[in-house]
C-alpha positions in Angstrom: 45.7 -98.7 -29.4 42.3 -98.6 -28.7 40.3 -95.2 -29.0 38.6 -93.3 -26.0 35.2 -92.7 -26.7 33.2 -90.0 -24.8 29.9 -89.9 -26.3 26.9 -92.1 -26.7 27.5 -95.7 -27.1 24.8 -96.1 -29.8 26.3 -94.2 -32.7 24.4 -96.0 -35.8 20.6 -95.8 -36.5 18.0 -95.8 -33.8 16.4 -99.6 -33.5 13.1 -101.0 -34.2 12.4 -103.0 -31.5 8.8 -104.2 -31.8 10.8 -105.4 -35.7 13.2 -107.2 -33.3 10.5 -108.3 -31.4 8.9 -110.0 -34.0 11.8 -111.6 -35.6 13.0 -113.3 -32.1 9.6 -114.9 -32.1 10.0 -116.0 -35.3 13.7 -117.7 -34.5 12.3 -119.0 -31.5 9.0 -120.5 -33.0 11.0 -122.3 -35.3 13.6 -123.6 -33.4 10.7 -125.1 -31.5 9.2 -127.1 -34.4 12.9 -128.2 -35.5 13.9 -129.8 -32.1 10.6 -131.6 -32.8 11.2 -132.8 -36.1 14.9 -133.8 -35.0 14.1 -135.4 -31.7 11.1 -137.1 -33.5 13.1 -138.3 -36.6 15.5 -140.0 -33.7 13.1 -141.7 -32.1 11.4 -143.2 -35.0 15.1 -143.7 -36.3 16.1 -145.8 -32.9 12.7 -148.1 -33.2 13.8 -148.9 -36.5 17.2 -149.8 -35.9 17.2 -150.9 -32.5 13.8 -152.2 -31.7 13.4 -154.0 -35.7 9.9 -152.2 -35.5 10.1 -152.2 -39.5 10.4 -148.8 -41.9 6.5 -148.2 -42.3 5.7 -148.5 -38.4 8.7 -146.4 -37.8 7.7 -143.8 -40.3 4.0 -143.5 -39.1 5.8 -143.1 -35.1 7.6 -140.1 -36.7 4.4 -138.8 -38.2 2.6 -139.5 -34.9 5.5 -137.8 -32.7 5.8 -135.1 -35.0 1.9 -133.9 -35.3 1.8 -134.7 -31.1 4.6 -132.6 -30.4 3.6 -129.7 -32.5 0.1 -129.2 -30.9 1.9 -130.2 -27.4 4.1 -127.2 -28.2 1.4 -124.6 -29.3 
């Protein structure tokens, strides 16, 4: 059975919230930049395979959608 608990909730070490702070802009920042990448990589990846663009064309659209993205995003 469960144990009845009848004093604080927070039993452990007192938190460093400006430390979390930080961190969950961190997470954040880069889970910006990798939907980029991602969403740009399937892009270029549908002109090449779909649209017969060719493999250099539809590398530089990856380049281009990347770097556009990532100063869209700042």
């Amino acid at each position: 059975m469960a144990e009845q608990m009848s004093g604080p909730v927070e039993t452990g070490a007192a938190m460093d919230y400006s430390e979390h702070e930080k961190t969950y802009g961190i997470f954040l920042a880069g889970t910006k930049y990798v939907v980029i990448f991602v969403v740009s990589l399937l892009i270029a990846m549908a002109a090449f395979f779909f649209a017969g663009v060719g493999a250099i064309l539809s590398f530089l659209l990856f380049i281009i959608l990347s770097v556009g993205g990532s100063l869209i995003a700042r």
